[in-house]
N, C-alpha and C positions, 0 to 999 in steps of 0.2 A: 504494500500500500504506500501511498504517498506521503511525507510526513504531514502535510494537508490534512488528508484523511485520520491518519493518525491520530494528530491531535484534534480535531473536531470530534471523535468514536474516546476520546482521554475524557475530552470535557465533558461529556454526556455520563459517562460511569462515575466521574467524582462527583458530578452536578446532583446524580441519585445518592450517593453514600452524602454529601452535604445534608441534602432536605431530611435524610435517615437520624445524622447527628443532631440537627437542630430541633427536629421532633423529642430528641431524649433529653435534651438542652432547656426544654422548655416541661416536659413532665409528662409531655404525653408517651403513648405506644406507639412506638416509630412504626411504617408498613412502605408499601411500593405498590406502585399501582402497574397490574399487568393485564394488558389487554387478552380478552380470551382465544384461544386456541380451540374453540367446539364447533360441530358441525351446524349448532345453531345461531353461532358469529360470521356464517357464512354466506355473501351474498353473489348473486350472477350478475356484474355489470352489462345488461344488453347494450349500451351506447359504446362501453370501450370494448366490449368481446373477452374479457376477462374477471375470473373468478376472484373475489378480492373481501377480504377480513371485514367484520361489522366493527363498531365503535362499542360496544358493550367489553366492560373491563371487571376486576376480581382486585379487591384490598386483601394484602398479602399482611398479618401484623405478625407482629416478634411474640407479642404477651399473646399469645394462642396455640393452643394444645394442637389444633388441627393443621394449622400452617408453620410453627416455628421451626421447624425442622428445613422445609423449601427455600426459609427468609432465609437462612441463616447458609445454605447451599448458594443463595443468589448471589450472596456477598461473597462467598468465596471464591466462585466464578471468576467473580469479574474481577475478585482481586489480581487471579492468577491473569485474566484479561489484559490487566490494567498495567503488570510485569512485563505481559510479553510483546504490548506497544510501548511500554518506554526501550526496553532493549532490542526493540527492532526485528525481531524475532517468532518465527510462526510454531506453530504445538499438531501433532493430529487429535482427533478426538481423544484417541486414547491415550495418549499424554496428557492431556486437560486431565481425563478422570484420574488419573495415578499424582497429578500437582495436587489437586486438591482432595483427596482423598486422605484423611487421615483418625487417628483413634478420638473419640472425645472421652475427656479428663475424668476421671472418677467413671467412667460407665463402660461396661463392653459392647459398643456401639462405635460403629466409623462415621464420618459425615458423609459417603457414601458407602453402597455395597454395590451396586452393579452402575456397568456406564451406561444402562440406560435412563439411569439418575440424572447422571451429571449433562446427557445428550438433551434431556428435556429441558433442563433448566439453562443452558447456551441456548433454546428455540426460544425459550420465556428472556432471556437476554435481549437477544435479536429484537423483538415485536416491542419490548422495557424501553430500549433507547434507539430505535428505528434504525439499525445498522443489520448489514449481512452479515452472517457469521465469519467471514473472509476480512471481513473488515474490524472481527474484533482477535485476526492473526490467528483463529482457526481452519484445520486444514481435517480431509478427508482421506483415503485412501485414492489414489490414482485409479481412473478405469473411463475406458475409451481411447480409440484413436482417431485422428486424423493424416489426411494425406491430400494434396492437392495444388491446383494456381494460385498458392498463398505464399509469400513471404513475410515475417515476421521476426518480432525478437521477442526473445523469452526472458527475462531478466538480463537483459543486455545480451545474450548468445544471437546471433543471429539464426535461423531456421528459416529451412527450401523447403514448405510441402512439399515440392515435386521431387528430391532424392529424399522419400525415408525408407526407402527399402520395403518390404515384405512386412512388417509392421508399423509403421506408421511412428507416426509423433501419438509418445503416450499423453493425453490430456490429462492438466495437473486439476489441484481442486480450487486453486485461485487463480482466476484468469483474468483478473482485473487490468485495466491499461496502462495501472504503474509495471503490471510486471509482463502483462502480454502485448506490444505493440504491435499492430499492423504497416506494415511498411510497401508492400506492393500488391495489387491484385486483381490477377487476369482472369478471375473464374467470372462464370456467368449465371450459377447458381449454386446453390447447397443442398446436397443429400442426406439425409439421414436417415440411415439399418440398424433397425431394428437388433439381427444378431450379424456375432462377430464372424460367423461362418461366412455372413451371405458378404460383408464387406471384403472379406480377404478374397472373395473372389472377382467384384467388381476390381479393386487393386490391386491383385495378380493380370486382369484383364486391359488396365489402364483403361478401366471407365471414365476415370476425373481428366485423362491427360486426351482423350479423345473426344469428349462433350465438354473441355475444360470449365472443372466443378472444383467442388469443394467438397472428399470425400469423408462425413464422420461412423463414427457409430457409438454406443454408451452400453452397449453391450447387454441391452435388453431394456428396463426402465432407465434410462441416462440421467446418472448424476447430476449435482449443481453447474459443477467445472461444467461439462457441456452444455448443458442448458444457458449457463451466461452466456457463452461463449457462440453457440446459437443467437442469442437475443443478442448480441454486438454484431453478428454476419451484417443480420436484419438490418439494426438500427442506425449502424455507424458505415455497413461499406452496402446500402440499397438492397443484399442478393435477395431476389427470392430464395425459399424454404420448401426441400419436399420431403416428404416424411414416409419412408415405406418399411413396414411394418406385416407382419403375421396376418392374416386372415379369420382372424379372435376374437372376443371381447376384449381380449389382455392386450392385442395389438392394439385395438380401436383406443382404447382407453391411454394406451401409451401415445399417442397422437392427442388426445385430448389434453395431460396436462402439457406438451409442447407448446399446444395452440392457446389454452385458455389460462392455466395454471392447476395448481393439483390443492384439492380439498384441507390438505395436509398443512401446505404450505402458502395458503390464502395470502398471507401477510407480506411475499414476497413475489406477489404473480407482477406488481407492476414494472418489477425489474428481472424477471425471468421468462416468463408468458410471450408469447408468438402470434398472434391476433391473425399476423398474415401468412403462416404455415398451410400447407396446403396437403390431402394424401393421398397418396402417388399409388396406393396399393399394400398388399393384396384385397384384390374387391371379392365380395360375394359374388359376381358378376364375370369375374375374373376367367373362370373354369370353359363355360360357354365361350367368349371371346376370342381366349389363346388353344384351345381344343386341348385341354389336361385331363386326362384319364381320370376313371372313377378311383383307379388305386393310390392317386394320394390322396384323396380326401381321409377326413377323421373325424368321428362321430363325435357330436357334444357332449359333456359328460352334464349333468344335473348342474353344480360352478358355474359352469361353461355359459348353461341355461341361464340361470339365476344374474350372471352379471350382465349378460347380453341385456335380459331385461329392467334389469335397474340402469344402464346406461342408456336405452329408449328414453328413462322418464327425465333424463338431464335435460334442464332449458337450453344447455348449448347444442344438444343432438338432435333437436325440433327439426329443422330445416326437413323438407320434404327429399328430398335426393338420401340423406342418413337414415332417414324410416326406413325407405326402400330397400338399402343397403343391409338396415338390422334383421329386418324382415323376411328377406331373404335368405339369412343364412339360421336363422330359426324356422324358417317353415322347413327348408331343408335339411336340419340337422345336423349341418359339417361344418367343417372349417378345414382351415389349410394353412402351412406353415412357406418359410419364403423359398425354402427348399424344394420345396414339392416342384415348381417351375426348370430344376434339374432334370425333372423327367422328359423334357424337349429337348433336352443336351444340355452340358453340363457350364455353356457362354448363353446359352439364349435368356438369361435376367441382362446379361450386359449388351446380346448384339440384338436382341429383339424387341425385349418386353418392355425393357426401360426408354429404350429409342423411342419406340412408336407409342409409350403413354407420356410423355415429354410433349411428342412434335403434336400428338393430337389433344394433347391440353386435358387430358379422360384423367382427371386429379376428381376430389372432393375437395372443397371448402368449408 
């Protein structure tokens, strides 16, 4: 991050541990006010196309048997937070949990036990002082590559999408523009695969270097690291977005938080969400069109069933064309994976299928 950023994500963690002190200063029960993270603070922005957090909040207090335990996790947080932007310095999740993690005095109890603790209370962080977790010098496990008509630099190194070889530039989980700069770029669009099968084949194929693209993948749901880094293609170098994905509910829905933002992470769709993504496939429709045998299809299981139709009743999957699409792969009971499309040879996703749904525009919105 930038020391910029830095210290305006500084000011905001001391700004909450002040108001905390001055509350004890004066006699009251100190608390912190956290905006709620529930599926009932959740709303559909129809004008921006983006799923985005309600204004409904939770007083967090110290003097409470139900909450002291969380407060007293917040503040350690962000103390350790608060360490690792003065010393310039980033942590992964699970160094966070092991910094603050320790015995409390007199009792056999830790301030945490699992890092599913400590991962909640960094999301209550994040939405607490309106920063990304990236920006309070937390970091994730690396997963996804790219390869493509991108030059950039990476913390100063410079990087050639076009030589990474056979795997690609691994995507980090901070991709912000102190540390990822875009420096040139001849692509004409962005891809995004679902899995890391189908990618390695498009670039083994030189997909990106023959339709010069931009090729990623996230290796099934995609991380934050891609997903900004998507929302920067977008927003900072014009590309359009296509998104191709499994033939599922699982795919479908993987497409939805690219496009809208994800339930989960309300609080961050305005800086991660893809309004203008578009999907490239696999379609219900698919099977007919490119003449695929009955033998790869694959039966829905009950899941399968059950999310298909809870994704129907989403306000963002109204549009009459995604009924169609749900519809159709519930009456018929299959799905199909991106692989299945090997069964016409094992290049026709790169010299057929992808070609001719590009040039005829056959995407959903």
């Amino acid at each position: 991050m930038s020391k910029k950023t830095s210290k305006l994500v500084l000011e905001k963690l001391r700004g909450a541990a002040s108001a905390v002190v001055s509350e004890i200063q004066k006699g009251k029960n100190p608390s912190i006010d956290i905006p709620l993270r529930t599926l009932a603070n959740v709303k559909w922005n129809e004008k921006r196309s983006i799923i985005e957090m309600g204004k409904a909040t939770q007083e967090r207090y110290f003097f409470n048997v139900a909450m002291a335990k969380k407060f007293m996790q917040t503040f350690l947080v962000a103390e350790e937070c608060q360490k690792l932007l003065g010393s310039e310095k980033t942590a992964s999740l699970r160094d966070l949990f092991y910094m603050a993690k320790r015995s409390i005095g007199g009792m056999q109890e830790n301030t945490f036990e699992e890092q599913v603790e400590s991962d909640e209370i960094i999301e209550d962080l994040e939405v607490g002082v309106n920063a990304l977790r990236e920006e309070l010098h937390l970091k994730a496990d690396k997963r996804g590559s790219l390869v493509g008509d991108l030059i950039f630099t990476d913390k100063g190194d410079t990087i050639d999408g076009r030589r990474m070889g056979s795997g690609g530039w691994a995507i980090p989980s901070i991709v912000e523009p102190e540390v990822v700069e875009f420096k040139r770029c001849d692509a004409k669009f962005v891809l995004l695969v679902e899995k890391a099968a189908s990618w390695d084949r498009l670039n083994e194929d030189k997909f990106w270097q023959k339709h010069h693209c931009i090729l990623l993948t996230g290796e099934g749901q995609p991380p934050r690291g891609v997903r900004r880094l998507l929302y920067r293609f977008v927003n900072e170098l014009k590309l359009p977005l296509y998104v191709f994905v499994d033939n599922d509910p699982w795919g479908y829905y993987i497409y939805s938080v690219i496009k809208q933002g994800s339930i989960n992470l309300a609080y961050e769709s305005v800086r991660m969400a893809v309004p203008q993504a578009r999907f490239l496939g696999l379609s219900s429709f698919d099977r007919e069109r490119f003449g695929l045998g009955k033998e790869v299809i694959i039966k829905l299981n009950d899941q399968d069933i059950s999310r298909a139709k809870q994704i129907m009743g989403y306000p963002w999957f109204q549009k009459k064309e995604w009924q169609r699409e749900i519809q159709k792969m519930l009456k018929e009971g299959v799905k199909m994976e991106l692989q299945a499309l090997s069964s016409k040879g094992i290049s026709f996703v790169s010299e057929e299928y992808l070609p001719r749904k590009i040039r005829d525009k056959d995407f959903l919105d």
